[in-house]
C-alpha positions in Angstrom: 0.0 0.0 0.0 1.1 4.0 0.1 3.0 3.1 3.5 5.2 0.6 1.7 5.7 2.8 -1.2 6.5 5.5 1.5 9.1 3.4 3.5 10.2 1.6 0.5 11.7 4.6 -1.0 9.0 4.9 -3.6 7.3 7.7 -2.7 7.4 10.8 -0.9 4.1 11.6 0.9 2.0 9.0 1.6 -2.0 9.4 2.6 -2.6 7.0 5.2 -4.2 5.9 8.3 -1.6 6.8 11.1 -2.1 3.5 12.8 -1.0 1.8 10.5 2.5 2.7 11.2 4.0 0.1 13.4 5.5 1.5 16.6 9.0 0.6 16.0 8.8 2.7 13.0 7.1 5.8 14.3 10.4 7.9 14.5 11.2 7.3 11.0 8.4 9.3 9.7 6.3 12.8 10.8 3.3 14.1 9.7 2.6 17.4 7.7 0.3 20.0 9.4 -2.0 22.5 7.8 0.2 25.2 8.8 3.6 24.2 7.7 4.7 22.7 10.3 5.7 19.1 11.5 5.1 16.3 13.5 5.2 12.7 15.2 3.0 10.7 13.9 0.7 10.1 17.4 -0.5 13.9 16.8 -2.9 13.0 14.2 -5.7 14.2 16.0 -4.6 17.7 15.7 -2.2 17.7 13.0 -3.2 16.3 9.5 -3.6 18.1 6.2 -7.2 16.5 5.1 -9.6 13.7 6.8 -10.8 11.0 4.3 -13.0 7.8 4.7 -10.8 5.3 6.5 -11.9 2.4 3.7 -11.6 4.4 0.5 -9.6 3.2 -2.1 -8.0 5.2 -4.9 -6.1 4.1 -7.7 -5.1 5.1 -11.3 -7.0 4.4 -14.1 -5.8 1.2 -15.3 -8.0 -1.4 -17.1 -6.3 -4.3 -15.4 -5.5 -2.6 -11.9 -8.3 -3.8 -10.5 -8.0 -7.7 -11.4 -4.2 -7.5 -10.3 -5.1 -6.1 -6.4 -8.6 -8.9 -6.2 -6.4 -11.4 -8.0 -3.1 -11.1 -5.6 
């Protein structure tokens, strides 16, 4: 998912749900606040840039996307 793109090197941002960081990798990461500023990831409540369905999934438009994620 974004996360693994995100700690895999692949990606820069990631939209995510913060719990899904484990713990032992919480200090390798920091969130982005709505006013420019930064930080650890257990301050979600207060700092985050938008709030989004926890469930939604969003992906390019790709014919065969879809029947390569159900199909894994």
């Amino acid at each position: 998912g974004a996360f693994q793109c995100l700690k895999d090197g692949a990606g820069d941002v990631a939209f995510i749900n913060p719990l899904a960081v484990p713990a032992a990798e919480k200090a390798s990461y920091e969130l982005l606040c709505k006013d420019g500023t930064r930080a650890p990831i257990d301050s979600y409540k207060t700092c985050h840039l938008a709030r989004v369905p926890a469930h939604a999934v969003v992906s390019r438009k790709d014919p065969e996307l879809a029947d390569r994620i159900y199909n894994k």
